[in-house]
Kinemage of the C-alpha trace (Angstrom):
@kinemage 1
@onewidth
@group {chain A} dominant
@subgroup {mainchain}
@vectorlist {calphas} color= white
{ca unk a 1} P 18.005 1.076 -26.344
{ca unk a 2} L 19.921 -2.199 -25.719
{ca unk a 3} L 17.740 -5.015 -27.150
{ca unk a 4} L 18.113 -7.342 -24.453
{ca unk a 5} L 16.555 -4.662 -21.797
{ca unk a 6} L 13.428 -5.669 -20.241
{ca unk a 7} L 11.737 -2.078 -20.103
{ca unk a 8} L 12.683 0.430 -23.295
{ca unk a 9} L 12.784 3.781 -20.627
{ca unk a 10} L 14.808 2.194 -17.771
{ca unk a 11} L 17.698 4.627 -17.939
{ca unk a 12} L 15.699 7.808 -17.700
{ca unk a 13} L 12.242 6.255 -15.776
{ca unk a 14} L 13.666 6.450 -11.473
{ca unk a 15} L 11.526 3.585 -10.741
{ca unk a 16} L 13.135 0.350 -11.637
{ca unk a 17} L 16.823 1.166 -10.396
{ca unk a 18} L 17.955 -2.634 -10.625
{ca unk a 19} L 15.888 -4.268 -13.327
{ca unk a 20} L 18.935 -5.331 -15.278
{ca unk a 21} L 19.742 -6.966 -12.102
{ca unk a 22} L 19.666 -10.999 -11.666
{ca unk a 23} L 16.991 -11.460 -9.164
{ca unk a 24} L 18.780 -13.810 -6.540
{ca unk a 25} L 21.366 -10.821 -6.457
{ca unk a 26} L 18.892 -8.091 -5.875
{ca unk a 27} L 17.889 -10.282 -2.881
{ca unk a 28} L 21.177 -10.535 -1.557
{ca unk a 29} L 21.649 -7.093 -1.288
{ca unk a 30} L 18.508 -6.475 0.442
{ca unk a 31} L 19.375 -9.264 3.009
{ca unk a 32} L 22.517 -7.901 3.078
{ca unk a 33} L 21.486 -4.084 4.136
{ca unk a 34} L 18.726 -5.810 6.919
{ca unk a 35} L 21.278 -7.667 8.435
{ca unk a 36} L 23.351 -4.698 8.982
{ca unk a 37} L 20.668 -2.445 9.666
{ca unk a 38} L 19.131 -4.694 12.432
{ca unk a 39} L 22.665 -5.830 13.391
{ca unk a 40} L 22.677 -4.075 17.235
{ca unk a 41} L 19.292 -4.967 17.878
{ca unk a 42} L 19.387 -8.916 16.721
{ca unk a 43} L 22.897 -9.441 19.044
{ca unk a 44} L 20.884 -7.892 21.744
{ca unk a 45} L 18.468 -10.272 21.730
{ca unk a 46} L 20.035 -12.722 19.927
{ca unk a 47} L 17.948 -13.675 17.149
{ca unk a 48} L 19.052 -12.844 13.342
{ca unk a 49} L 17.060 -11.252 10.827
{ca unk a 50} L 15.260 -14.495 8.364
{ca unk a 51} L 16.236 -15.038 5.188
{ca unk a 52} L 14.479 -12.112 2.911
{ca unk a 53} L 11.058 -13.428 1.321
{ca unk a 54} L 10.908 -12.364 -2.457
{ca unk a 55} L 8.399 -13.186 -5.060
{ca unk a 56} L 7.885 -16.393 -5.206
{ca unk a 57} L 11.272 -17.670 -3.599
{ca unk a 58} L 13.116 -17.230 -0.364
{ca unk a 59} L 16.321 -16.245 -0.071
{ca unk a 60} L 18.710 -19.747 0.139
{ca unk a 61} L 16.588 -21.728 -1.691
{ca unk a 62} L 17.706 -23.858 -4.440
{ca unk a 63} L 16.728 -23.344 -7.611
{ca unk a 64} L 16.015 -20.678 -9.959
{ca unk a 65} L 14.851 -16.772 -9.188
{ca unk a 66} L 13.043 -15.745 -11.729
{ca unk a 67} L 12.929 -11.988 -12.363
{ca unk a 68} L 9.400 -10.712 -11.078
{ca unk a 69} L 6.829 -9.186 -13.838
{ca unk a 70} L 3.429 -7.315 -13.419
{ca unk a 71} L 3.403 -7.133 -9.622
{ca unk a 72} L 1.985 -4.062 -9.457
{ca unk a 73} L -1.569 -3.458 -9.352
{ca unk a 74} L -1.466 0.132 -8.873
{ca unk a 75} L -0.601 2.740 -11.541
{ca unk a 76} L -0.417 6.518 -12.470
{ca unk a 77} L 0.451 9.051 -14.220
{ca unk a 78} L 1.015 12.647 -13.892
{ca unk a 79} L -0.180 14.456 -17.285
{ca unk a 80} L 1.339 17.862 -18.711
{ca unk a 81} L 0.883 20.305 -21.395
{ca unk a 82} L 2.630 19.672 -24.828
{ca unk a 83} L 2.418 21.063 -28.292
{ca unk a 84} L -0.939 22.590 -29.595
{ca unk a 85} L -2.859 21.272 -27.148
{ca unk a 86} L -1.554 17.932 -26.484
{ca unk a 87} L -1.835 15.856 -23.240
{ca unk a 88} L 1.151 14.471 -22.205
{ca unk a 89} L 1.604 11.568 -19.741
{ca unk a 90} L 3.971 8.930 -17.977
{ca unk a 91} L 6.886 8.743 -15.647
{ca unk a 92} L 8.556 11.673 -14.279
{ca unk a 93} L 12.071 11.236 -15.445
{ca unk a 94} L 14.540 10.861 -12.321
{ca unk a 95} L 15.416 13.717 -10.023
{ca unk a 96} L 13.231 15.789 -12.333
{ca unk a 97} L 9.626 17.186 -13.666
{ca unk a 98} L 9.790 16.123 -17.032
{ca unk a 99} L 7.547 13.766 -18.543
{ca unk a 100} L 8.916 10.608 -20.109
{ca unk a 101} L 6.123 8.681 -22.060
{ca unk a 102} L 5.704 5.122 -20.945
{ca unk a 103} L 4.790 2.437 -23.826
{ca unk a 104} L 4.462 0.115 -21.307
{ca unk a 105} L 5.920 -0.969 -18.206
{ca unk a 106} L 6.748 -4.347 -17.441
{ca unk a 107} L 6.566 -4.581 -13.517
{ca unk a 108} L 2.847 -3.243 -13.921
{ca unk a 109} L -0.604 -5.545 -14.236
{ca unk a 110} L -0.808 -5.685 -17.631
{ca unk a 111} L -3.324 -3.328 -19.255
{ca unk a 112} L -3.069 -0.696 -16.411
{ca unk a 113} L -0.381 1.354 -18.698
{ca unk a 114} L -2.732 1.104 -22.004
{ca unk a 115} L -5.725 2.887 -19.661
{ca unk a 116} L -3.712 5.325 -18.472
{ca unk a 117} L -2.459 6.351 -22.382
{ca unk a 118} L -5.909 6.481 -23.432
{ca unk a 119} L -6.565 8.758 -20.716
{ca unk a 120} L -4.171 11.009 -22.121
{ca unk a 121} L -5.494 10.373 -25.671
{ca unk a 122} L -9.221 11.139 -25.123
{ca unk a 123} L -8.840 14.139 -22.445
{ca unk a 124} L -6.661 15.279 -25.876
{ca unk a 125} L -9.316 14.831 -28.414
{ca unk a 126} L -11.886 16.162 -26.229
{ca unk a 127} L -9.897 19.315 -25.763
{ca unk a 128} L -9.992 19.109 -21.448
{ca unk a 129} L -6.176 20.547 -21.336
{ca unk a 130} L -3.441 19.160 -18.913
{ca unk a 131} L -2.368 20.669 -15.757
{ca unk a 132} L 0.626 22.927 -15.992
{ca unk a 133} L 2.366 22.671 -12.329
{ca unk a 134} L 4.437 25.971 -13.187
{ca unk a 135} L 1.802 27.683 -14.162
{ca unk a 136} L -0.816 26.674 -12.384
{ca unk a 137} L -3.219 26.611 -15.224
{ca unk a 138} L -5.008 23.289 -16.839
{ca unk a 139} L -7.559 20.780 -15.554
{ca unk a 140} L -5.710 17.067 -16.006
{ca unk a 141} L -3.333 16.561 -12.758
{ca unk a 142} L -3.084 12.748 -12.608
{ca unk a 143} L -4.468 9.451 -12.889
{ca unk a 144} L -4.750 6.176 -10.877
{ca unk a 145} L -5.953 3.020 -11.813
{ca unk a 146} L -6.085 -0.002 -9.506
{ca unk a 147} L -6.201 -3.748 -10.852
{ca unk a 148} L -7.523 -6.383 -8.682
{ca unk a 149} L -5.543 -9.774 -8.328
{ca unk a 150} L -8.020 -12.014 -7.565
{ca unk a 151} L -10.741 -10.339 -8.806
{ca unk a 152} L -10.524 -8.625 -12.407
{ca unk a 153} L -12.081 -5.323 -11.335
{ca unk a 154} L -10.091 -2.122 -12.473
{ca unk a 155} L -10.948 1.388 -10.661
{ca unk a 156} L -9.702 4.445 -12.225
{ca unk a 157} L -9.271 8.235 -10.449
{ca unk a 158} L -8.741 10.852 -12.334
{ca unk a 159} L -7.331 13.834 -10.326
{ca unk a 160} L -8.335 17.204 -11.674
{ca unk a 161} L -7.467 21.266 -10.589
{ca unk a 162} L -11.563 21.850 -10.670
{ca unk a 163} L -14.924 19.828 -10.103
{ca unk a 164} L -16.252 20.983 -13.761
{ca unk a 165} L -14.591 19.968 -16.926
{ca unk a 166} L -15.655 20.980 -20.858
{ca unk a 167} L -17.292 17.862 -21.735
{ca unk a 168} L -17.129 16.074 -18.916
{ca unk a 169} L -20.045 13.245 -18.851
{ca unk a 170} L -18.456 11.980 -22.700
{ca unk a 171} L -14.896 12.288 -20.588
{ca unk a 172} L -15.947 9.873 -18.066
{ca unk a 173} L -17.745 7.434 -20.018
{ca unk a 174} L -14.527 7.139 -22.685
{ca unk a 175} L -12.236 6.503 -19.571
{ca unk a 176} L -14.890 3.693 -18.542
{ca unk a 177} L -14.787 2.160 -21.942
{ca unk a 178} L -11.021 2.251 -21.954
{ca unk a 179} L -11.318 -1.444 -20.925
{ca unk a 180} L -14.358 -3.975 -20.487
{ca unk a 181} L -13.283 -4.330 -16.464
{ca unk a 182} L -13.385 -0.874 -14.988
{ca unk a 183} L -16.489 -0.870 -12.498
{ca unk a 184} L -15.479 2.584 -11.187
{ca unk a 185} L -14.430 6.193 -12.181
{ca unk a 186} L -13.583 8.545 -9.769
{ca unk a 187} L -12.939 12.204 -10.063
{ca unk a 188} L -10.871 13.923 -7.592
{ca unk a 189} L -10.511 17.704 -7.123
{ca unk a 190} L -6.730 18.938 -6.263
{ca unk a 191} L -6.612 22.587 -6.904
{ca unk a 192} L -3.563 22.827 -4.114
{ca unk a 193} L -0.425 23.917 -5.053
{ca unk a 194} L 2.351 21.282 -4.532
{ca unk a 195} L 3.271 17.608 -5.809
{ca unk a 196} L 0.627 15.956 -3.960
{ca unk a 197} L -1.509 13.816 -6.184
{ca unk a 198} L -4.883 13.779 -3.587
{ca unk a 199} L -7.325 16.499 -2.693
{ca unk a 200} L -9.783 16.506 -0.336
{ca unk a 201} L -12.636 15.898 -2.241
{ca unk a 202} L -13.840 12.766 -4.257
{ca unk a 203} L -16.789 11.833 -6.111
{ca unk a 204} L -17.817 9.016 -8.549
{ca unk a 205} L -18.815 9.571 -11.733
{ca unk a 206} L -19.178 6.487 -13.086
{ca unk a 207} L -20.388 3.050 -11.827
{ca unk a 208} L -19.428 1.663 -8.755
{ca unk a 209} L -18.657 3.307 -5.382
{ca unk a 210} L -15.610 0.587 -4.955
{ca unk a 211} L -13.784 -1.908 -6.854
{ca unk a 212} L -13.511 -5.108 -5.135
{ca unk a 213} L -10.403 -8.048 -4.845
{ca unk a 214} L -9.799 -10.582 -2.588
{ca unk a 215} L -6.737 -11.172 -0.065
{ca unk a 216} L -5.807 -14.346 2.220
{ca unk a 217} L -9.739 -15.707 1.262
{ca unk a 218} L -10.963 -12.342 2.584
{ca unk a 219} L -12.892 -9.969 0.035
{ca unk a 220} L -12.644 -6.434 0.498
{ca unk a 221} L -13.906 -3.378 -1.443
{ca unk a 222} L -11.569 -0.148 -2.033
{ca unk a 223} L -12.892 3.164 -2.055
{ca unk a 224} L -10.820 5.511 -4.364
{ca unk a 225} L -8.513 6.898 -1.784
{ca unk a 226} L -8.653 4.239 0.926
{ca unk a 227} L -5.189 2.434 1.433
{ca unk a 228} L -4.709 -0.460 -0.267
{ca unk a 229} L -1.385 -2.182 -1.114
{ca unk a 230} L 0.175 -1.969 -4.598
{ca unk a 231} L 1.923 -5.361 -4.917
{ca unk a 232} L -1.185 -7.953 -3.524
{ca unk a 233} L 1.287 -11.169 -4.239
{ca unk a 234} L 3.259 -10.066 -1.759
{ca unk a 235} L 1.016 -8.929 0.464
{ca unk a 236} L -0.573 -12.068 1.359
{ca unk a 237} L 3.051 -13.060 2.615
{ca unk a 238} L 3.447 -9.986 4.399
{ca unk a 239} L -0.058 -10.277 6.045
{ca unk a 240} L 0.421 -14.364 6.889
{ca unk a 241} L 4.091 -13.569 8.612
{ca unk a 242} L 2.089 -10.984 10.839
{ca unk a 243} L -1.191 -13.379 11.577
{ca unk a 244} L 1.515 -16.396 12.299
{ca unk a 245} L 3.113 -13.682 15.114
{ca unk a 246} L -0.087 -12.741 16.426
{ca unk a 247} L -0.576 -16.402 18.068
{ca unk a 248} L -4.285 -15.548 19.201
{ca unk a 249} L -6.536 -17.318 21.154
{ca unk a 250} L -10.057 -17.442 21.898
{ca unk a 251} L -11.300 -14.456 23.061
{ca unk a 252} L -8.178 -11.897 22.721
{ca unk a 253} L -8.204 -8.658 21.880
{ca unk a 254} L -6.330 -7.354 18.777
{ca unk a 255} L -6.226 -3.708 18.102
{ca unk a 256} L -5.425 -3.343 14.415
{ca unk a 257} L -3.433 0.764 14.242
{ca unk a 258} L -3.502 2.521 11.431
{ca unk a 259} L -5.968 0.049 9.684
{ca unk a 260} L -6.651 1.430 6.458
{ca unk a 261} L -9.415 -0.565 5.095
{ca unk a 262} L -9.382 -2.498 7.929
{ca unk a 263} L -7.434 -5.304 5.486
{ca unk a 264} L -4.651 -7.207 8.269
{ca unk a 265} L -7.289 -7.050 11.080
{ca unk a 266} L -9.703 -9.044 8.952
{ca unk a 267} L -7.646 -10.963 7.344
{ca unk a 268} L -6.761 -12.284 11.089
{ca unk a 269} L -9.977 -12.251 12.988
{ca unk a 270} L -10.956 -14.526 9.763
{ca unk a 271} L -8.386 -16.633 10.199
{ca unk a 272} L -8.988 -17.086 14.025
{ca unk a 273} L -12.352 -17.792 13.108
{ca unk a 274} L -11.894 -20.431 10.916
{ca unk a 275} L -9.330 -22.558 13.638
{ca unk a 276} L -12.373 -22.024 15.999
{ca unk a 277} L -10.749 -19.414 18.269
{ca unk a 278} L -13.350 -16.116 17.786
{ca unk a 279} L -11.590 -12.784 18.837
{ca unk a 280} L -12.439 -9.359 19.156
{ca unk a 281} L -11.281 -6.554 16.337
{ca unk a 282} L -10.053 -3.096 16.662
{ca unk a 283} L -9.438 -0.853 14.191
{ca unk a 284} L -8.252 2.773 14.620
{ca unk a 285} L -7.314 4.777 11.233
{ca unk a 286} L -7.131 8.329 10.603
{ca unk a 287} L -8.801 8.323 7.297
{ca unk a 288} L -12.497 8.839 7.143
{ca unk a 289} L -12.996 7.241 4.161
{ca unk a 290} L -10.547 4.185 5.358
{ca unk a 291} L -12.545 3.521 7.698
{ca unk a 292} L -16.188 3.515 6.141
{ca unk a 293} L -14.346 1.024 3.756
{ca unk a 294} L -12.792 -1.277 7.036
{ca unk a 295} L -16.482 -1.478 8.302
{ca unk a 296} L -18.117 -2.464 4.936
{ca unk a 297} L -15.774 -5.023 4.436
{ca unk a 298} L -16.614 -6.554 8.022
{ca unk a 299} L -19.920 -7.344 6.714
{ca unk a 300} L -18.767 -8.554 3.737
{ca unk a 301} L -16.505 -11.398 5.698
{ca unk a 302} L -19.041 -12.189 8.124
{ca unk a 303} L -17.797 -10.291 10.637
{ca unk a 304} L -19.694 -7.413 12.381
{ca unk a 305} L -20.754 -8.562 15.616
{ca unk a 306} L -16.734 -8.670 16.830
{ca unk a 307} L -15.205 -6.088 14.658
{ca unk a 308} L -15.141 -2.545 15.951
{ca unk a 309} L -13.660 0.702 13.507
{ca unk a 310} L -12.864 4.243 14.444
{ca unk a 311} L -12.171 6.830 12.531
{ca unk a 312} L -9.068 8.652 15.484
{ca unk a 313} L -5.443 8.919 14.957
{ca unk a 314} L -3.879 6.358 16.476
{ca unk a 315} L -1.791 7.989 19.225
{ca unk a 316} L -4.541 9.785 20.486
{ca unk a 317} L -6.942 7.060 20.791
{ca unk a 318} L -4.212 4.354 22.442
{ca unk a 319} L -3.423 7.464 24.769
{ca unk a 320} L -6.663 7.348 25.753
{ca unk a 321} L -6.696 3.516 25.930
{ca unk a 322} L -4.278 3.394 28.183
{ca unk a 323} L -5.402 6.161 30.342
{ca unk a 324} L -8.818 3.716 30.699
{ca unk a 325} L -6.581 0.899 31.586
{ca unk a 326} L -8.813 -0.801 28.158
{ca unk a 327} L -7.353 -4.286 27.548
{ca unk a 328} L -5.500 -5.276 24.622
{ca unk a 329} L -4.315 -8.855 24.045
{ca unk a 330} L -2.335 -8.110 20.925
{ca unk a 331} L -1.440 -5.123 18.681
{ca unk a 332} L -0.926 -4.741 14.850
{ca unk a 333} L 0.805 -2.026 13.927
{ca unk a 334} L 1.729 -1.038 10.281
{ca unk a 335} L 2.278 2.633 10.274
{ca unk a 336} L 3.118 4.914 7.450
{ca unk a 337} L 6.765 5.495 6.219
{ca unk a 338} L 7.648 8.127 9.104
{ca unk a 339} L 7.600 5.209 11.711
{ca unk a 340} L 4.740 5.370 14.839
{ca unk a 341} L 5.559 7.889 17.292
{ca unk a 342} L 7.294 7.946 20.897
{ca unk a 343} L 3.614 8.998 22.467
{ca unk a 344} L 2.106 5.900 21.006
{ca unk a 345} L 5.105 3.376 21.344
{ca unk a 346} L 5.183 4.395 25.306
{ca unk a 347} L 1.308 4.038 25.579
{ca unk a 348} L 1.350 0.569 23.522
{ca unk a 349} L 3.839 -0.772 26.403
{ca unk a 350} L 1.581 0.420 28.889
{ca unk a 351} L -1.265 -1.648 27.495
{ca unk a 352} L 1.274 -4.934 27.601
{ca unk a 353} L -0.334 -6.580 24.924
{ca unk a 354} L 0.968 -9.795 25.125
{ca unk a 355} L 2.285 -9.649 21.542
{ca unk a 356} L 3.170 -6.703 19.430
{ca unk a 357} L 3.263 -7.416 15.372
{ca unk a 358} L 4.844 -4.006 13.395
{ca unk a 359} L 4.887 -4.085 9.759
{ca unk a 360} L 6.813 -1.351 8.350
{ca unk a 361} L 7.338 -0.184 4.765
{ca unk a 362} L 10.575 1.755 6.318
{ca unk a 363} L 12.950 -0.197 8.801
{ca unk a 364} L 15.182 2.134 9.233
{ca unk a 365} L 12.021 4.032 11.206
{ca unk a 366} L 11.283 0.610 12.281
{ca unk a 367} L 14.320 0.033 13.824
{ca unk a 368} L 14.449 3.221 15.729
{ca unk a 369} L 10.927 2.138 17.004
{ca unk a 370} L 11.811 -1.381 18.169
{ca unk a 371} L 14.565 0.296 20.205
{ca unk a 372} L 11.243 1.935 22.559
{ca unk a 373} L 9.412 -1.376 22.564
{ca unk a 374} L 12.419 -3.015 23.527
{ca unk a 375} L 13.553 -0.799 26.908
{ca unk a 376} L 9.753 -1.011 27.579
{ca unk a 377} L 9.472 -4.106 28.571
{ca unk a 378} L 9.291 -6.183 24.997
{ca unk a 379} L 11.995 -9.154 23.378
{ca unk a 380} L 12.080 -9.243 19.920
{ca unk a 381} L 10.993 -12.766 18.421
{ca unk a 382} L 11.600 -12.629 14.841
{ca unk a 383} L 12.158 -10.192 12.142
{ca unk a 384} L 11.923 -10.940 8.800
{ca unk a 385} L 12.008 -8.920 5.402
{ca unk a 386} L 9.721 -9.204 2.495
{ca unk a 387} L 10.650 -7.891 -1.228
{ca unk a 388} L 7.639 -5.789 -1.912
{ca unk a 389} L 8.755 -4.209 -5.085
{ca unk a 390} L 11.790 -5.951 -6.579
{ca unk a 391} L 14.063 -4.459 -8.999
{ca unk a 392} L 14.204 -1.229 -6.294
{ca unk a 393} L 16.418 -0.445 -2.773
{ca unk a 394} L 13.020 -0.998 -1.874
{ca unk a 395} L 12.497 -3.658 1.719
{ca unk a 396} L 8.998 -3.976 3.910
{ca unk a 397} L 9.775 -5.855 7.177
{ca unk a 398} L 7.827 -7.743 10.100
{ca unk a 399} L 8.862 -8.056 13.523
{ca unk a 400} L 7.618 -10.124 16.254
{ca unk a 401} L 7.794 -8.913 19.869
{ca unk a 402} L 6.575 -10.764 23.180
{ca unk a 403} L 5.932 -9.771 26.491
{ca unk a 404} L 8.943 -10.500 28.893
């Protein structure tokens, strides 16, 4: 290992492809790769992508750029079968299945790597054995734990092949004593074939039904497999560059797509209610659980008599919205990495909201989408990146469209 490297696995972990990297560089590049990517869309309507947002700087500034460290609150592991029954755990090394152990990771919260070890040391001396993905035998699949930022909650999951485990009450309580600040252990049952870390079916069995952090002066509580962002720092950014593009006013409408917990939407109507200007909130997410999380945090921020949640895919119920001629003064959309769809993107410009915000963790789906908006009837205001997870190829984007 080179002594001046910041992480000891670097070469064979496929995570941090450009830690070595100075940071203002690593910025550059991203900028670089917007600008091109966007480059037929900003000369149509004559804007130009901002200058990138990283951690703590923007891109042009003055000054130093110092190299970003324990950004991200969410961690896991997959866990595999070694020698006489050992449990082994860490990073997948790159472009493969084998299990490099992780010491400790430097872009992580700190302590989140040291739980997830000691998972992997008591499911060991407790003789639960790990999953073996070849051969489809063993109990241990994964494990997630989630750090708050503003809060110091922890929440750990632990992703098993079966509901019943040999030992399994002494299991859970030595995961919750791992460290003094986990309010929740969750198990959750995966017994599908396949590198999807999620089944169907959770249950917690220990503490807490949520951890809770904070975001934009908004509190919000995360069930185990509600969405919740990874790098919370950055987030706030992401979420005040959408709110600023909203531009609401008293009494609009914002329908908040693919909500998750319900986090942007809140984090707006809150912020309209605080200027004085009181709005109504919609949000529509797929995932049950999502949204049983969206409307508990409404009540926790004060905010159930003008925030509305429903559990629909989003096409289907904007479909419907605009078969019912419904209103809808502006629309937040932050879809998942495949981009929205064609069906919902031709429905949204039916609606004419006044102004469409679309956070994207993918802009080369992005892009393809603003094309759509665009021809139906939109003009693109701003779009601007945001360095989620430095040290990666990694770029999350918001763009800003208006009515013509």
């Amino acid at each position: 290992m080179d002594p001046k490297s910041p992480c000891s696995i670097m070469r064979a972990c496929g995570g941090c492809t450009a830690l070595n990297r100075p940071y203002k560089k690593q910025l550059a590049a991203k900028q670089a790769a917007m600008e091109e990517l966007f480059a037929e869309l900003c000369e149509r309507e004559g804007v130009a992508v901002d200058p990138i947002r990283g951690m703590g700087v923007t891109l042009g500034d003055p000054g130093k750029y110092p190299a970003p460290r324990g950004f991200r609150h969410k961690a896991a592991t997959p866990f595999a079968p070694g020698k006489e029954g050992a449990v082994r755990c860490g990073f997948f090394e790159r472009g493969t299945h084998k299990i490099v152990a992780v010491p400790e990771c430097p872009v992580e919260a700190p302590g989140a790597r040291q739980i997830l070890n000691g998972i992997a040391r008591e499911a060991e001396r407790l003789h639960i054995p790990a999953f073996n993905e070849d051969k489809h035998l063993g109990l241990l699949r994964y494990a997630v734990v989630r750090c708050g930022w503003r809060t110091d909650q922890i929440m750990v999951t632990l992703v098993t092949a079966q509901r019943d485990l040999p030992h399994a009450q002494e299991f859970f309580e030595a995961v919750a004593a791992l460290d003094p600040h986990i309010v929740a252990v969750a198990q959750n049952i995966n017994g599908r074939p396949g590198n999807a870390i999620l089944g169907e079916e959770t249950r917690i069995v220990y503490g807490a039904e949520c951890m809770r952090d904070q975001l934009l002066g908004c509190e919000f509580d995360i069930s185990p497999t509600a969405f919740y962002q990874t790098n919370p720092q950055q987030t706030e950014l992401l979420y005040r560059l959408a709110i600023d593009g909203m531009n609401l006013q008293q009494g609009d409408v914002l329908m908040d797509a693919y909500c998750g917990s319900g986090t942007i939407g809140l984090c707006a109507a809150k912020d309209a209610q605080d200027k004085g200007a009181g709005i109504m909130l919609l949000g529509v997410e797929r995932n049950p659980a999502g949204i049983a999380d969206a409307r508990r945090n409404a009540g926790l921020n004060g905010l159930t008599r003008n925030a509305w949640f429903m559990a629909d895919d989003a096409t289907d119920y904007i479909l419907d919205a605009a078969d019912n001629n419904e209103r809808i003064d502006v629309l937040s959309i932050d879809p998942p990495r495949a981009g929205s769809t064609p069906e919902f993107l031709e429905a949204a410009c039916a609606l004419k909201p006044r102004r469409i915000t679309y956070i994207s963790c993918n802009p080369v789906t992005q892009e393809r989408d603003l094309h759509q908006l665009l021809d139906g009837g939109y003009r693109l205001l701003k779009i601007t990146p945001v360095d989620m997870f430095p040290h990666t190829d990694h770029t999350e984007t918001v763009a800003v469209l208006e009515r013509r």
